[in-house]
C-alpha positions as YAML, in Angstrom:
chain: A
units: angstrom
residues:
- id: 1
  name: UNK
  ca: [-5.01, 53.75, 8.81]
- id: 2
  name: UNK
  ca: [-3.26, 50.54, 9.85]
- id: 3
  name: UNK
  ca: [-4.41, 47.29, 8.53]
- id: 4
  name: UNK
  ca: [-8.48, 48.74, 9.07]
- id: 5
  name: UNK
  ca: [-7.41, 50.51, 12.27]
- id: 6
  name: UNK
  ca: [-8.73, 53.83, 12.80]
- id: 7
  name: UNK
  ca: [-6.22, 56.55, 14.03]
- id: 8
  name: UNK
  ca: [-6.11, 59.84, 14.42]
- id: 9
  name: UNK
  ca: [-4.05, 62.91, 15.96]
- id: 10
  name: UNK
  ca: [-5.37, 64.82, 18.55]
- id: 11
  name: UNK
  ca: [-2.49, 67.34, 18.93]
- id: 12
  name: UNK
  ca: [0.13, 68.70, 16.59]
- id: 13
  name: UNK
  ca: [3.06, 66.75, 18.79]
- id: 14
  name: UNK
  ca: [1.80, 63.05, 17.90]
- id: 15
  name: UNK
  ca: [3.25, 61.15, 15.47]
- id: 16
  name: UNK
  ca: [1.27, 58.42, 13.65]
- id: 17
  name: UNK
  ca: [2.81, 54.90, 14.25]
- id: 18
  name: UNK
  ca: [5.80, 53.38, 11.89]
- id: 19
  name: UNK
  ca: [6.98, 49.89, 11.30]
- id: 20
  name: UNK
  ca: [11.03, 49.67, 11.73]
- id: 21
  name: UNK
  ca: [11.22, 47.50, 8.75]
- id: 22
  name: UNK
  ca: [8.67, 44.97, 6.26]
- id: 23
  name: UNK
  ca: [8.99, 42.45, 9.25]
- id: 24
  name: UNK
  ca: [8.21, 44.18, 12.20]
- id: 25
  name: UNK
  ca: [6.36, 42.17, 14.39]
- id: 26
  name: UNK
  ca: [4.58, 45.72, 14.90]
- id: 27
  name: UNK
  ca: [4.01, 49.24, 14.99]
- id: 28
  name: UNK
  ca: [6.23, 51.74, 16.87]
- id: 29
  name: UNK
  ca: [4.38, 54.06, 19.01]
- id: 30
  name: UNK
  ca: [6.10, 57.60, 19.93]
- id: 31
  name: UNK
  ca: [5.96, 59.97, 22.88]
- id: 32
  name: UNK
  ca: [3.90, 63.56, 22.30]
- id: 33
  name: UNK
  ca: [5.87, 65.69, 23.96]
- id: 34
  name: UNK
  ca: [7.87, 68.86, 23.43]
- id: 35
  name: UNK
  ca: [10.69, 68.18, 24.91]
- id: 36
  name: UNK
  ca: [13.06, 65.43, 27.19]
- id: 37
  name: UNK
  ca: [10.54, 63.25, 29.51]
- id: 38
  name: UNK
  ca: [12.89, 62.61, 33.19]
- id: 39
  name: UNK
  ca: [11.94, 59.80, 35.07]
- id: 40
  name: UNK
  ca: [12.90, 59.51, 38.44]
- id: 41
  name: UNK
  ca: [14.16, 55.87, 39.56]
- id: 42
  name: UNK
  ca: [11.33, 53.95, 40.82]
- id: 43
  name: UNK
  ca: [8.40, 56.06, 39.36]
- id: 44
  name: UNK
  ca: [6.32, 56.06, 36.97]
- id: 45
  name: UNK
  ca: [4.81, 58.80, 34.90]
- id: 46
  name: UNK
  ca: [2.08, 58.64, 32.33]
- id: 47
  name: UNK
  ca: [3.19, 59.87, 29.04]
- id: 48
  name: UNK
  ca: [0.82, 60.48, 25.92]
- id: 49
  name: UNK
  ca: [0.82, 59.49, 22.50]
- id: 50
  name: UNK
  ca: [-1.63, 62.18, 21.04]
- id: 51
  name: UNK
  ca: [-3.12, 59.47, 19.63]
- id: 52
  name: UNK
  ca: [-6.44, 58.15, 19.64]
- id: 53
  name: UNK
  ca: [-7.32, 54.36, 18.08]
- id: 54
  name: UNK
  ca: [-10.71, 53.02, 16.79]
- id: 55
  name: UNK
  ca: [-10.00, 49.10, 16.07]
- id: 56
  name: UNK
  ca: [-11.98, 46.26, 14.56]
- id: 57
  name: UNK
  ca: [-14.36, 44.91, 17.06]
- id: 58
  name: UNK
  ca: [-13.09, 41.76, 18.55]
- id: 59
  name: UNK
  ca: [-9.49, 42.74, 18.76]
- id: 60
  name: UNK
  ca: [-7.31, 44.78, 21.00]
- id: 61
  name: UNK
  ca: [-4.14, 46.24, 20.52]
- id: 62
  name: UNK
  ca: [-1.46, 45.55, 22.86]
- id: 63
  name: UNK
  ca: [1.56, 47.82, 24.18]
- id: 64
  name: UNK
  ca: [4.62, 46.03, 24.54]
- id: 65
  name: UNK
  ca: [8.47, 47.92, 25.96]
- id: 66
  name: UNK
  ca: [10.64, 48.29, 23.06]
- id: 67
  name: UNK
  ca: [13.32, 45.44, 23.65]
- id: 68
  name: UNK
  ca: [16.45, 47.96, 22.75]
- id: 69
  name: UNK
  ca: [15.82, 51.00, 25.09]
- id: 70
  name: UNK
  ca: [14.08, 48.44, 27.47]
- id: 71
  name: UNK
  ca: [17.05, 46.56, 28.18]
- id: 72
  name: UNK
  ca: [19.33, 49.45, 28.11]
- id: 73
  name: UNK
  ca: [17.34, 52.34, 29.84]
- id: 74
  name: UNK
  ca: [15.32, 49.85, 31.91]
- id: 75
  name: UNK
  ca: [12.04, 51.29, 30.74]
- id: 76
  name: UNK
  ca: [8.63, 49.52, 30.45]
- id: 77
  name: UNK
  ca: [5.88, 49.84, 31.03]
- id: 78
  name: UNK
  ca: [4.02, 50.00, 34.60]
- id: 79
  name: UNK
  ca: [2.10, 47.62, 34.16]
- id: 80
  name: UNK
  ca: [4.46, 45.40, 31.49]
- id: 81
  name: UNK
  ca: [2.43, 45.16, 29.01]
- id: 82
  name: UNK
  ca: [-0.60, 47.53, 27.95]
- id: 83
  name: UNK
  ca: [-4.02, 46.40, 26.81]
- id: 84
  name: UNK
  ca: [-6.46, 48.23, 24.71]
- id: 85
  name: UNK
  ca: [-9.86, 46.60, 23.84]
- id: 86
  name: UNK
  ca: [-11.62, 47.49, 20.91]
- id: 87
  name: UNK
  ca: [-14.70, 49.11, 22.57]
- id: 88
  name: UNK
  ca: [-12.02, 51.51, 25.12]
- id: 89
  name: UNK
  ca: [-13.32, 54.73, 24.52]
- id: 90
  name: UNK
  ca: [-11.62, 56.57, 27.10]
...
C-alpha cells in the first residue's frame, strides 16, 4: 500500500512502485514485460504495468515521463501526462 492506496499485481512481471529517494516528488512506475519494448519513431505503443490501483475517493493519480530517460530517449507519454480518477475501474 502507498500512503492508503490500494495496489495490487495482476501478473508475476509487475513490479510494485518505488520512490528513488525520501524526497521523491513520487512513485516510480515500471514496465511488465519480459523482455526489451522497441518503439518505432513516431508511434506509440501501449505498455502495461501489471498493476492495478484502488485510490482514496476524491483523488487521482497522475502519470508523468520520467525527466532523465525523457529528455534523453525522448519518451513520454502519448498523451503527456496520464490521468487516473479514483472511481477508473477499467
Amino acid at each position: 500500500m502507498i500512503k492508503n492506496i490500494k495496489v495490487k499485481k495482476l501478473n508475476d512481471l509487475a513490479r510494485f512502485p518505488t520512490r528513488g529517494s525520501s524526497n521523491a516528488a513520487g512513485y516510480d512506475l515500471y514496465a511488465a514485460t519480459d523482455g526489451p519494448v522497441y518503439i518505432l519513431p513516431h508511434s506509440t505503443m501501449k505498455i502495461g504495468t501489471g498493476l492495478s490501483f484502488e485510490l482514496p475517493e476524491g483523488t487521482f493519480a497522475a502519470i508523468f515521463a520520467r525527466s532523465g530517460i525523457a529528455a534523453r530517449q525522448g519518451l513520454r507519454p502519448a498523451n503527456c501526462v496520464g490521468v487516473c480518477d479514483s472511481d477508473y475501474r477499467g
